[in-house]
N, C-alpha and C positions, 0 to 999 in steps of 0.2 A: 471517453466519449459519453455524452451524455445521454441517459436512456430515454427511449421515443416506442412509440406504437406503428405498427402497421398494418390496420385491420381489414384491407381489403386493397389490391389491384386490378389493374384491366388489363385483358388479354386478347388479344384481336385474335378470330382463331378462320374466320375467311369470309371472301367478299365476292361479290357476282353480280347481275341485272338482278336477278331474282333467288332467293335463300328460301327452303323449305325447311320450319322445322316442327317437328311436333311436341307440344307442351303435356307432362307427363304428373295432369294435375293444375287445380287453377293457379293462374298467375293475373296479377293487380296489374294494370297498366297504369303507368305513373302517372302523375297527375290530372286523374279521372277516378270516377268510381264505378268504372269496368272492371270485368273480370273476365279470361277466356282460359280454354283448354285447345285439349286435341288440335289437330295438324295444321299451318296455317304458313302464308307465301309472305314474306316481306322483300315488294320489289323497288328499287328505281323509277321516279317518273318525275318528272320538271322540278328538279329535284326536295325531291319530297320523299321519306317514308311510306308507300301502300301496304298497308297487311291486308290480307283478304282470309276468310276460312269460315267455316260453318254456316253457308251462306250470308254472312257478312264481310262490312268492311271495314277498313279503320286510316283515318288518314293521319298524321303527322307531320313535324317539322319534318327538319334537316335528322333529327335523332327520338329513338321511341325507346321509354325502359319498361321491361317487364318484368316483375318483382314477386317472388314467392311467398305466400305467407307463412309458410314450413318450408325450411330449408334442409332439412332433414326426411321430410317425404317427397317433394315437390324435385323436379329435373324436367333435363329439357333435351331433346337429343337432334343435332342437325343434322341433314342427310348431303350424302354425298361430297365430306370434306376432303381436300386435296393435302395427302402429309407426306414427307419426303418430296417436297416440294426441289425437282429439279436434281434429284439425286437417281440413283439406278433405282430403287426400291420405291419410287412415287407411284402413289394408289390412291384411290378414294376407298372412305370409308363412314358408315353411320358413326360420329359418337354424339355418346351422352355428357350433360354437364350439370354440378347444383352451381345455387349462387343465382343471381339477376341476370339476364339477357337484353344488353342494349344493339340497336340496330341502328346504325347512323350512317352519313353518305359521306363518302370518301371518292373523290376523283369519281365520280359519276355511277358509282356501283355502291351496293348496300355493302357495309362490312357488320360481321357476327362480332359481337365483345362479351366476353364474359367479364363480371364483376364478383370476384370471390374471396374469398380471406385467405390473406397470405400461406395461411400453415395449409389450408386446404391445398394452394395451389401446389405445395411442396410436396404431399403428397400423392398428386396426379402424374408431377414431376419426375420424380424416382419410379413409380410405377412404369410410366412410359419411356425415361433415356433408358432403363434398365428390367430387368425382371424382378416382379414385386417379391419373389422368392430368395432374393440375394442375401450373400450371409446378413448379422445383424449389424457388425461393424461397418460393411461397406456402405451401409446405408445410412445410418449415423453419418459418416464421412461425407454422403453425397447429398443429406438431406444439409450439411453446412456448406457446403462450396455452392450449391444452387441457394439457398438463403445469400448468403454473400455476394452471390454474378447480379440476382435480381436487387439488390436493394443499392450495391454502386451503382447499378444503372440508373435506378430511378436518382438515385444522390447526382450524378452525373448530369442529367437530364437537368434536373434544376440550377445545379451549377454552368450550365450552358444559360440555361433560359435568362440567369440571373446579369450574366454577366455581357448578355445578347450579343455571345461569339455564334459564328458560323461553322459547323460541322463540312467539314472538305473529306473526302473519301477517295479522293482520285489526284493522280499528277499525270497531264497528258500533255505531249510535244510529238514532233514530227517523227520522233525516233523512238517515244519510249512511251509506252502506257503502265503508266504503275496507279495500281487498286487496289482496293482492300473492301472489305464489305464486313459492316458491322452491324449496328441498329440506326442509320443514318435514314432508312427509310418508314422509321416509327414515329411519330408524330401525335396520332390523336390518340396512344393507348400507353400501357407499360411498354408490353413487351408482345410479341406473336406467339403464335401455340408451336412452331416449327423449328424444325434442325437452324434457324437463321437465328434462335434463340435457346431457348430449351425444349423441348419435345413436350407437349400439355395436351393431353387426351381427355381431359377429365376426369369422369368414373367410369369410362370406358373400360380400362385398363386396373381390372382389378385389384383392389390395392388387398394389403394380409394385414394383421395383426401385428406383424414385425414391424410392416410401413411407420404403421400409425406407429406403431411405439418409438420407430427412430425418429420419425419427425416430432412425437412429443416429448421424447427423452432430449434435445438436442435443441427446444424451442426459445427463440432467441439469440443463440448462438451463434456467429460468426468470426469471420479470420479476418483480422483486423493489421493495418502493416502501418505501423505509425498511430495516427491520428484518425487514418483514412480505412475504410472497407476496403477488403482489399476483391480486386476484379477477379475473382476466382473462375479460371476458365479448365473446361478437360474437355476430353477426345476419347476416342476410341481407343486408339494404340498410338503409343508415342514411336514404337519401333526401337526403344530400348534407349535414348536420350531425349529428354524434354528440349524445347524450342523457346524461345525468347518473345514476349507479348512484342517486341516493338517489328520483329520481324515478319509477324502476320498483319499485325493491324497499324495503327496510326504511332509515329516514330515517339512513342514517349517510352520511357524506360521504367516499372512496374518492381520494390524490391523484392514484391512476392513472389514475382512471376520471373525466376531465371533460370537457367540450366541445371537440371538434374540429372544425376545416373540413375534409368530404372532397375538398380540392383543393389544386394548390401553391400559389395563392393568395385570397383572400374573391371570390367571388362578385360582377362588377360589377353596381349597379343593383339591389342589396335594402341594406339594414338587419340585419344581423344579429341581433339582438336580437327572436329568434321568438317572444319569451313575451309579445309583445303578439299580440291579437288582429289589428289589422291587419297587420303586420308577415307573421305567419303566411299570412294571407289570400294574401299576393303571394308571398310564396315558393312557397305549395304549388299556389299557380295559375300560376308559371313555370317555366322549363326550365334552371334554373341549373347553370355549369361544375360538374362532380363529377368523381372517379372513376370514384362507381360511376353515374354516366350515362352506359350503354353501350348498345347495343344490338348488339353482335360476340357472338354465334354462336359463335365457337369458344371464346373468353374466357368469357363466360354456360356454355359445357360444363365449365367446369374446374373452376366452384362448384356447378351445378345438376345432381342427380342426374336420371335422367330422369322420375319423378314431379315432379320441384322444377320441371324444364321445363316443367309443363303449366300452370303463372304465366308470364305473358307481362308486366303491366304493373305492375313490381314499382316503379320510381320513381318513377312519377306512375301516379294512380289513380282509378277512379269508380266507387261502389256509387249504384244507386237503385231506395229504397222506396215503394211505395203507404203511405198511413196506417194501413189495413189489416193490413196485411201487415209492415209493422212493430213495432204495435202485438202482435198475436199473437206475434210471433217474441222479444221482449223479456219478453213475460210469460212466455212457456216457456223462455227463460236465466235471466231472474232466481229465477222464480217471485213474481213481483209483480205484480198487475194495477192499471195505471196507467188503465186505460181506453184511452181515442183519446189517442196520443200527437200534444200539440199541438207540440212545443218541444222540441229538441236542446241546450241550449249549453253553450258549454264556459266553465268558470268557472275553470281552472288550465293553465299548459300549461308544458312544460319546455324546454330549450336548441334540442332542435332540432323543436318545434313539437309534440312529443306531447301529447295531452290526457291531464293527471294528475286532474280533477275534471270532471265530464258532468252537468249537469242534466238531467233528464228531467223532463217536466212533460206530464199526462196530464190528460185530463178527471175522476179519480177521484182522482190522488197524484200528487206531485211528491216526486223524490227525486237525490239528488250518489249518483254512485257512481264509483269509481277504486280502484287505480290502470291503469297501461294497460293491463294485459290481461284485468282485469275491463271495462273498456270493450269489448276488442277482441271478448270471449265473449258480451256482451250483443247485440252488434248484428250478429251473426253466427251460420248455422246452426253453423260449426264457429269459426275467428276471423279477424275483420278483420284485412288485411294490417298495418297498423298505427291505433295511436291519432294517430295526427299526419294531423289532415283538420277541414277544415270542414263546414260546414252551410248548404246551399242550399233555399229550400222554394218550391213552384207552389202555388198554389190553383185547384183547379175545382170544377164541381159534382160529381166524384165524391172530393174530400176533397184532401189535403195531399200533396202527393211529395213527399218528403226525396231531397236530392242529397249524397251522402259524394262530395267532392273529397279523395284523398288520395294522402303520399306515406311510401316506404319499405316494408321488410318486414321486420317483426320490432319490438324491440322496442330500439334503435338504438345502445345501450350499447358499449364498446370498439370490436372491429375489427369492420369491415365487410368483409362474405366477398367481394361483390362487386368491392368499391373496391379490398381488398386485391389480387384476382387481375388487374382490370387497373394494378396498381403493378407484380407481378409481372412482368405480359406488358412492360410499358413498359419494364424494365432494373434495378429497384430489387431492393437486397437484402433479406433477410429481418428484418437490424437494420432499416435504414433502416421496412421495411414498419413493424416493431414500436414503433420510436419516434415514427411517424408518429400512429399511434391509443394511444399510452399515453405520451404526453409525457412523463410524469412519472414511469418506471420505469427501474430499471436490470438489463440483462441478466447474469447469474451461472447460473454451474454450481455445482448444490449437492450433485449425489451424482454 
């Protein structure tokens, strides 16, 4: 492949009528010979840019940049960004960013973009899906597979643009809704700051000495499968078998991206082969050899920020609903009213036991919906740790309880952040980590 540069992306990081953020140091506004500081409003209005602040004001197009003259003194910090966007752990919080700050109008609301240089963003990246204190291999490791996720994207993106195909996310009919959700909702940027991409905090999230050194020791580098970057995707916990890229996202088949055992060897005393119903049933009601089956405390810090900490039983797992209370809680994710749900099953399931098809079967409707993270949103106020679970039901005379037996978190594709960091702790290098969950990749420096 031929070597290219990539010296800066954009990263939508949130949008609203009105964004407050304070400038930490002057910054140039672009094309003008302005210059502002300190805290200022960039709102919405016929659709236009308004910044307001220091008793002025500033008008703009459709989009306004604001350009540092030291990028190495100069930040900018937004107030009150929403992260975990839609997960149990959603919060606002201040962060800070370097790099340029464009404000542009998107569907009627201002959106925040940051303009930064790739290595930078890698950086923020690791600090933020993980703990900036993670061994140094695991970091290496995760500073290449995030190089890798962002730059197929952007390759992706062009080869859409190029080819002026249609991005489809959804197959809906009267009986089945199957979905998937990817970056189908990006448009004017790279990629977003949130779990719907990679997690990008800026310099919020203190980065170490190790950071910088894995994303500078590793600069360039990427898992390459063929000819093509390869879509280097991880999770949290795979739950001790990685899952198939065509069985979460859109049906193409990825040769980096296939089923792994998370251990050095198969698992004594299961069947590998989880896309049976039984099969699964025994796996995810046992405690099989893995990686990422840990329960070390200081290893679990190295991946788990400390919101991520307040999941305790991310390998094996149990949700349980009244009829009730289930039945409500699906009619207000779907917006479907199935009635009293009688019947859970799963009519699909993928490599490492996620359910790609869920019957729902009510006393009003019966309906398939997937893939797994429309499952996970269904049966959850925010989302199930994962679709890889069974279905246990009690009868009484106050109705039905549904038992979710399950395992992993996320949504189990490539590396396992878990699994990875105890390979880490255990002596393994960051090759070894990478060829361990992308069998079928080969590691190249390409700028």
């Amino acid at each position: 492949m031929k070597e290219r540069s990539f010296p800066e992306i954009s990263v939508g990081i949130v949008s609203g009528k009105a964004l407050t953020v304070t400038l930490n140091g002057e910054y140039h506004v672009s094309g003008g010979e302005r210059s502002i500081k300190g805290q200022w409003t960039a709102a919405y209005s016929d659709g236009r840019v308004h910044l307001t602040g220091d008793g002025a004001a500033l008008e703009a197009g459709r989009e306004l940049i604001l350009v540092p003259p030291d990028h190495l003194r100069c930040s900018f910090t937004l107030h009150a960004v929403t992260i975990g966007v839609a997960f149990h752990w959603e919060r606002n919080e201040d962060q800070t960013f370097s790099g340029k700050l464009k404000f542009m109008i998107i569907d009627e609301q201002v959106t925040a973009v940051n303009l930064v240089p790739v290595e930078d963003y890698l950086a923020s990246v690791i600090s933020s899906e993980m703990s900036a204190t993670s061994s140094v291999e695991l970091l290496k490791a995760h500073a290449v597979i995030s190089r890798s996720w962002l730059l197929a994207q952007i390759d992706k993106t062009a080869r859409l643009e190029a080819g002026g195909e249609r991005h489809s996310a959804y197959q809906v009919t009267d009986r089945e809704i199957i979905r998937w959700y990817d970056r189908e909702d990006h448009k004017e940027y790279d990629v977003c700051a949130d779990d719907h991409c990679q997690r990008y905090q800026g310099i919020t999230r203190a980065t170490t000495p190790e950071v910088e050194s894995a994303v500078r020791e590793t600069a360039g580098e990427v898992l390459m499968s063929g000819d093509a970057l390869c879509d280097a995707r991880y999770s949290k916990c795979c739950g001790g078998i990685t899952e198939l890229f065509e069985n979460v996202w859109e049906p193409v088949s990825h040769d980096c991206l296939q089923m792994v055992t998370d251990a050095a060897r198969p698992p004594e005393g299961f069947d590998m082969d989880i896309t049976t119903e039984e099969n699964a049933v025994r796996w995810i009601r046992g405690n099989p050899e893995a990686y990422c089956n840990t329960s070390d405390r200081a290893v679990l810090a190295q991946v788990l920020n400390s919101y991520d900490q307040e999941t305790n039983d991310f390998f094996r797992w149990k949700v349980v609903y009244k009829q009730e209370e289930l039945s409500a809680l699906v009619r207000e994710r779907t917006g479907i009213d199935f009635g009293m749900i009688t019947a859970l099953e799963p009519l699909e399931r993928g490599t490492s036991g996620r359910i790609i098809k869920l019957k729902i079967t009510g006393d009003k409707k019966s309906m398939i919906i997937g893939k797994e993270l429309e499952i996970r949103k269904a049966l959850s106020t925010s989302h199930l740790y994962s679709s890889a679970f069974f279905v246990e039901t009690e009868e009484s005379e106050d109705g039905i309880t549904f038992i979710l037996h399950g395992a992993g978190w996320g949504h189990g594709v490539g590396l396992c952040q878990i699994g990875a960091a105890v390979m880490g702790a255990s002596g393994f290098g960051y090759r070894e980590i990478l060829s361990h969950y992308f069998a079928h990749s080969v590691l190249q420096k390409i700028y």
